[in-house]
C-alpha positions in Angstrom: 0.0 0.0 0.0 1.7 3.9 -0.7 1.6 6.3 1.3 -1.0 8.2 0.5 -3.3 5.1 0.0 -2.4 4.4 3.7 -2.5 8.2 5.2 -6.1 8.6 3.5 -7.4 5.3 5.1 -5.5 6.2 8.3 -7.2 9.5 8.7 -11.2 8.3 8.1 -10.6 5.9 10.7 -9.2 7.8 13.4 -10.5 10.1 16.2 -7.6 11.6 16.9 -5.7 13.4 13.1 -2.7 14.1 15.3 -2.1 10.9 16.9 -2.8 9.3 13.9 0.0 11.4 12.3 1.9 10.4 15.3 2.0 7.0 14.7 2.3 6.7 10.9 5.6 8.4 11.8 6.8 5.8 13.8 5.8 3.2 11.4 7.1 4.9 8.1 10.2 5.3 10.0 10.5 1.7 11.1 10.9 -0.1 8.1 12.5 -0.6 4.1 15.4 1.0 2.8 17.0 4.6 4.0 15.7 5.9 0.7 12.5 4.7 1.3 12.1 5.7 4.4 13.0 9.2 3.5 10.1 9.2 0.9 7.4 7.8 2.7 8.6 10.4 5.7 8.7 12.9 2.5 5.0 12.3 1.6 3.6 12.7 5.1 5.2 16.3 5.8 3.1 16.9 2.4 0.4 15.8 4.0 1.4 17.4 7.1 1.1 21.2 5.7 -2.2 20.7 5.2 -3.7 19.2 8.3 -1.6 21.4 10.7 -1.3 25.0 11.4 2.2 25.2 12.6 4.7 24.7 10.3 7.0 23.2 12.7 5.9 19.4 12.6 6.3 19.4 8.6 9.5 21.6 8.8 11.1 19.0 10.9 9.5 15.8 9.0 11.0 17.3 5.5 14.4 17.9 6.9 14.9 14.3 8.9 13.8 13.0 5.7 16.4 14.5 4.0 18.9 13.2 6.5 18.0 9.8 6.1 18.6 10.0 2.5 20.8 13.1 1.3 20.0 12.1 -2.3 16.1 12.8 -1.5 17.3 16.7 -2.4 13.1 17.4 -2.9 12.5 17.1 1.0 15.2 19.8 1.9 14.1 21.8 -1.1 10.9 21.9 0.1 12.2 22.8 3.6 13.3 25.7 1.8 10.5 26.6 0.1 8.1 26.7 3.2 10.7 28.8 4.9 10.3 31.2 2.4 6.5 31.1 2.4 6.6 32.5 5.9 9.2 35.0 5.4 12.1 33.1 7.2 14.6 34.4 4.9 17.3 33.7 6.8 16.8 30.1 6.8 15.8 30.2 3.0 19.4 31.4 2.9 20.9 27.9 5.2 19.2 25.4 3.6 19.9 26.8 0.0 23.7 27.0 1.1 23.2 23.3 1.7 21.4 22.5 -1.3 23.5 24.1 -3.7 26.2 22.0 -2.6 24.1 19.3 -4.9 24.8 18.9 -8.7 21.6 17.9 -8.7 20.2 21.6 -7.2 18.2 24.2 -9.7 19.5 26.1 -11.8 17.6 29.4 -10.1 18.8 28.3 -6.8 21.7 30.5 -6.3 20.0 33.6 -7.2 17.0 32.8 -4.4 19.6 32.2 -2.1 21.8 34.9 -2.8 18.9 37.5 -2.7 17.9 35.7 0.6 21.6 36.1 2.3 21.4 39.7 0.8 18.0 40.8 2.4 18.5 38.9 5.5 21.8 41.4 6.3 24.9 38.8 5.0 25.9 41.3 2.5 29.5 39.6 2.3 28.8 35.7 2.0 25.3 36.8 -0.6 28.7 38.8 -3.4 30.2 34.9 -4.3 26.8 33.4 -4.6 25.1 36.2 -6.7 28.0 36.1 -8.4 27.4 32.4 -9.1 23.8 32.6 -10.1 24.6 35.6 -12.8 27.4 33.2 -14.3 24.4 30.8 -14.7 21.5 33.0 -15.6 23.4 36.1 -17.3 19.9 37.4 -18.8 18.3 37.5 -14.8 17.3 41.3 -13.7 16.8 40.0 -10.2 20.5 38.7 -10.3 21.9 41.8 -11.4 19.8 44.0 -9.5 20.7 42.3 -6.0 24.6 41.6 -7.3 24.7 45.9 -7.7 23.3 46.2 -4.2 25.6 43.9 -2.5 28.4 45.4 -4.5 28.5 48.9 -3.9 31.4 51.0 -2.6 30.7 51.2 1.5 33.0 54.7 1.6 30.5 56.1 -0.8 27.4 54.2 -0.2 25.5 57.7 0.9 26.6 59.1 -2.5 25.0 56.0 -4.2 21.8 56.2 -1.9 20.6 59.3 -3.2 21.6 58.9 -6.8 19.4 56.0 -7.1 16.4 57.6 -4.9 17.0 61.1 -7.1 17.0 59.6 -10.3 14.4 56.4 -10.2 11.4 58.7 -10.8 13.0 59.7 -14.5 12.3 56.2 -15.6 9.3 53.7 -16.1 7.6 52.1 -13.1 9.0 49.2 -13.3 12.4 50.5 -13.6 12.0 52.9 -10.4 10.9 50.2 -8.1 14.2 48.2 -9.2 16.2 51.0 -8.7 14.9 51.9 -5.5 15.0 48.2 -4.2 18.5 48.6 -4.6 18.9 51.3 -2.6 16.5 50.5 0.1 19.0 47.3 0.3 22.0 49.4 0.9 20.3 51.8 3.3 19.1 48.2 5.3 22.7 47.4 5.3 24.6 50.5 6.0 21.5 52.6 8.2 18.9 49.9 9.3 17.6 52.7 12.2 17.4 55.6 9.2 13.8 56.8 9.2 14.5 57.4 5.6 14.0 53.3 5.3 10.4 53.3 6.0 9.6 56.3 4.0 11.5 54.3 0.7 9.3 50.8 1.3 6.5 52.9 1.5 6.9 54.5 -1.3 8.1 51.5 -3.6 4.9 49.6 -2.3 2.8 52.2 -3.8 3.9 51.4 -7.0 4.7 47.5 -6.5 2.5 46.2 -3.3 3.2 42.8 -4.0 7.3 43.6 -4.8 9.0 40.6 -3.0 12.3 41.9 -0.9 10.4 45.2 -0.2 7.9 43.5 1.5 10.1 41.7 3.8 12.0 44.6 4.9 9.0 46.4 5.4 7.2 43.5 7.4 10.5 43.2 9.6 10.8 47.1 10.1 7.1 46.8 11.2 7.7 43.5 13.3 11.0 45.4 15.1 8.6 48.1 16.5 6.2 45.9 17.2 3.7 47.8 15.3 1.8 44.6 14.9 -1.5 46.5 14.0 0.1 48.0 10.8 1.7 45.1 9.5 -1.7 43.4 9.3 -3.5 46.3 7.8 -0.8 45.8 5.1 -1.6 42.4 4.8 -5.2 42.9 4.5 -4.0 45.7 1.6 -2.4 43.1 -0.2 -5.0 40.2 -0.3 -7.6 43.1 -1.2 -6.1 43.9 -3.9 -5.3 40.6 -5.1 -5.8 40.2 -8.9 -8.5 37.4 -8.9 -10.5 35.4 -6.2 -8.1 32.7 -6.0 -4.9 34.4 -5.7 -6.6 36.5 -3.0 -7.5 33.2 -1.3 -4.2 32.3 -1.2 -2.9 35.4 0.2 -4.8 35.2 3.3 -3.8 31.3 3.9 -0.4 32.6 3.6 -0.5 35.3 5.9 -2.3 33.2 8.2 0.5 30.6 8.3 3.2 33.4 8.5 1.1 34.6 11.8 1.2 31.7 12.9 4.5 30.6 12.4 7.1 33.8 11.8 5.2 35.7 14.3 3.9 33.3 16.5 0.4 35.4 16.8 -2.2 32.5 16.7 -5.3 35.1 17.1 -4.0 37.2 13.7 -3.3 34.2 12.0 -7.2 33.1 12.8 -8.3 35.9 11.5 -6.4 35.4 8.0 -7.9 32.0 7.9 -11.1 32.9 8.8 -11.6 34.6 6.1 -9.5 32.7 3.5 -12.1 30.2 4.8 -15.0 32.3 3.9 -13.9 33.1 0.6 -13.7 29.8 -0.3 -16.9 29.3 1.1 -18.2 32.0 -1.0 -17.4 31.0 -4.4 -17.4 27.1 -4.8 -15.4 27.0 -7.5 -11.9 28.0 -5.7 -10.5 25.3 -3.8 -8.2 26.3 -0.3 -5.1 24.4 0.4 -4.6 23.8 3.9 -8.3 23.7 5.1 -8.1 21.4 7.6 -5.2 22.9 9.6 -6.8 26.4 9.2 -10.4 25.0 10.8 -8.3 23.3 13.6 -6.3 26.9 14.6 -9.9 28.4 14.6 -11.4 25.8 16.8 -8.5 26.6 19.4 -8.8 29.8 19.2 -12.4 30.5 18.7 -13.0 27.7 20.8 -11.0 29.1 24.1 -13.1 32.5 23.4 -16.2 30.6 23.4 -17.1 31.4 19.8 -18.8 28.3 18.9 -21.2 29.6 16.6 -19.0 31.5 14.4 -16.6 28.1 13.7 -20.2 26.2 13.1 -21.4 29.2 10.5 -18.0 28.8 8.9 -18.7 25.1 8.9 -22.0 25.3 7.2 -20.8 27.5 4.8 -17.6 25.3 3.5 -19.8 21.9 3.2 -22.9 23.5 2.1 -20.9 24.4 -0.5 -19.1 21.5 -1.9 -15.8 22.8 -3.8 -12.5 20.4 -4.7 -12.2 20.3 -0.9 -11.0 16.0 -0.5 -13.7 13.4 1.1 -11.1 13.1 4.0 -10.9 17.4 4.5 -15.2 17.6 4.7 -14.8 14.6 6.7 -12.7 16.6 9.8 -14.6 19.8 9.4 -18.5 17.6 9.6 -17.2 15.5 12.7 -15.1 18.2 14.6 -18.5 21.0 13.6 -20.6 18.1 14.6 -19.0 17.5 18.2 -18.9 21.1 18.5 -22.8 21.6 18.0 -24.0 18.7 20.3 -21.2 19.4 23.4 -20.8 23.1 23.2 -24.0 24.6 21.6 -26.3 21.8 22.8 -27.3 21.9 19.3 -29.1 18.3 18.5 -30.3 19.5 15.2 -27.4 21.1 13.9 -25.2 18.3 15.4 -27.0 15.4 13.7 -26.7 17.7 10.4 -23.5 17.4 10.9 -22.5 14.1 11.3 -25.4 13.2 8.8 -22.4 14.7 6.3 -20.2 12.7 8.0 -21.5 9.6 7.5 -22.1 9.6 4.1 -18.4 10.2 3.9 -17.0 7.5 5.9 -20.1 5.9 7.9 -18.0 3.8 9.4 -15.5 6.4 11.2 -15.8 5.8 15.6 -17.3 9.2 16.4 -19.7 8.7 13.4 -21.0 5.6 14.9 -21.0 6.4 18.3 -23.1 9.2 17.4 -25.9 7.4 15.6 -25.8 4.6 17.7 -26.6 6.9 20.7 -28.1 9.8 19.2 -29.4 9.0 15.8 -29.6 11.2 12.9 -33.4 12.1 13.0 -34.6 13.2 10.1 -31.2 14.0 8.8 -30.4 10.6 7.4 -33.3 11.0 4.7 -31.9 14.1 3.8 -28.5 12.5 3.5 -30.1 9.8 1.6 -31.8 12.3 -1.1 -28.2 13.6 -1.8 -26.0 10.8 -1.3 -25.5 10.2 -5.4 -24.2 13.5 -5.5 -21.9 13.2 -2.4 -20.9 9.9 -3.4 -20.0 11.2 -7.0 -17.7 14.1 -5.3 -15.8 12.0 -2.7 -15.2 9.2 -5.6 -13.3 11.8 -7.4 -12.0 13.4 -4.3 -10.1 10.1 -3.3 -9.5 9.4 -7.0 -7.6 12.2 -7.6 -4.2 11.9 -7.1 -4.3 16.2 -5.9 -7.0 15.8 -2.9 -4.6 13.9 0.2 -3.0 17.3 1.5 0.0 17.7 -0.8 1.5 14.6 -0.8 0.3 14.1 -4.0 1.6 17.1 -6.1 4.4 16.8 -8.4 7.4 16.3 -6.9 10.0 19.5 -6.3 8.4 22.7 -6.0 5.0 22.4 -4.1 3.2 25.6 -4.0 
């Protein structure tokens, strides 16, 4: 049986998602080949993402997987990667240092590393590897751009400052914001405490709001002050004005997760997946990565404010309106809503709905049956009944497709 045959069968069983995780560790772990150990342990840190909020448990699956089997390059690429996503550019900037000492490492590798060594303040180790990366990609702007701003003259780096600020506005838009990238990047290096600093990422996100570096300078001046407040109107800024409905559904899952996990605010990164969560809810047709973990930080935290029936709108919403969400996904959300409605609402109705949904997912599942057995479904399991071809029909192709078990099942390399 693979992996993700065995997660997915794992997971409609049990009562318990993090236990259950728990233990498939242990026995992915215990068995076959180094090599196939490290995939297996690969596979489940996919999975992982998904079902929990902090990013922790997969960081530290993907990178003992890599150390099991060095060759298994993917695992601490995607380390990497999910570094990135939540603004660790520091680490980015480790664990590409590591990977690059692989033939088998991309070709774009040393640029993403070099930029991350130059942002993150290691001006002098981010020259060689820039270097490297423009050998290989001699066409890249981003190369050359960062390469200039880590090679400037530090006895005249004032001089260079204000050439670049005085001048960018005689060019095109696009030009400008590269030219004052660059010299936001030398004032970070030479003046970090310069008010001047702010005023510049200010002023390039008003032409470029989404403009990479600039926005990780800025978020890290913001997060310095502690001007928490600010930093997550800016977010909000951003996802608002997000091209399309799913790339603004994305942004909020991904500041949620860099909340949760750069920042380590829980009740901010709840409210990011709150309402990545209702926009999914509010146009079917989008799917939501990571809908299980974001459901489980809002039953903490709405949970320890007593918020019950916000997380059971918000559950309502997302199965009342079936999207590419996987059979094993609705499955959490209908038992956990379920529990929720019957112990803390006291809720019958709403409860058996609940686990009516359930159960014609996986009737077999422990809480399911406990529930039926004890409670019953009332006039819920005709209603099931009326709909269950449809239901049925969904789930079929939700476990059929190789892209509904977390993220295990994406491509391998870059998983985003």
């Amino acid at each position: 049986m693979d992996t993700r045959t065995l997660v997915r069968e794992r997971l409609r069983r049990s009562r318990d998602w993090s236990a259950a995780i728990d233990e498939l560790e242990k026995e992915l772990e215990a068995s076959g080949s180094k090599p196939e150990q490290s995939e297996r342990l690969f596979e489940l840190a996919a999975l992982v993402e998904d079902l929990i909020p902090e990013r922790d448990r997969a960081l530290g699956l993907y990178q003992r997987a890599w150390k099991l089997h060095p060759d298994n390059l993917k695992a601490l690429s995607r380390a990497r990667e999910v570094y990135g996503e939540i603004g660790r550019f520091e680490m980015v900037a480790k664990l590409g240092e590591m990977e690059l000492r692989s033939p088998a490492a991309p070709t774009n590798l040393a640029g993403i590393v070099g930029e991350a060594m130059l942002d993150s303040g290691q001006r002098e180790k981010a020259i060689p590897i820039l270097q490297r990366a423009l050998e290989i990609s001699p066409d890249s702007i981003r190369v050359k751009d960062a390469l200039a701003a880590a090679s400037y003259d530090s006895e005249f780096w004032t001089d260079e400052f204000e050439r670049l600020t005085d001048e960018a506005e005689r060019f095109d838009e696009p030009t400008a914001v590269r030219m004052l990238v660059r010299a936001a990047r030398i004032l970070r290096i030479e003046a970090p405490e310069d008010e001047r600093l702010e005023q510049l990422l200010v002023r390039i996100l008003t032409k470029d709001i989404d403009e990479p570096s600039t926005n990780f300078l800025y978020e890290t001046l913001l997060a310095g002050t502690n001007r928490w407040d600010e930093l997550e109107a800016h977010h909000r800024r951003r996802a608002e004005r997000a091209p399309d409905h799913g790339t603004k559904i994305e942004a909020l899952r991904m500041f949620a997760l860099e909340w949760v996990q750069r920042f380590k605010d829980r009740d901010r990164g709840a409210r990011f997946f709150d309402a990545a969560l209702r926009a999914t809810a509010s146009n079917g047709a989008v799917p939501m990565r990571s809908v299980v973990a974001a459901f489980m930080l809002l039953r903490q935290v709405q949970g320890e404010r007593g918020e019950w029936s916000q997380l059971l709108d918000i559950a309502e919403a997302l199965l009342d309106r079936p999207t590419e969400i996987s059979g094993e996904d609705n499955l959490y959300i209908a038992i956990q809503a379920g529990q929720v409605a019957l112990e803390k609402c006291n809720d019958l109705a709403r409860a058996r709905k609940f686990f009516a949904t359930a159960a014609g997912i996986e009737p077999q599942h422990p809480t399911v049956t406990e529930f039926v057995s004890s409670v019953g479904l009332g006039d819920q399991r005709a209603m099931a009944a009326s709909a269950c071809a449809g239901v049925a029909t969904a789930i079929t192709h939700a476990i059929a497709s190789p892209t509904n078990v977390g993220r295990a099942a994406l491509p391998e390399g870059v998983r985003s």
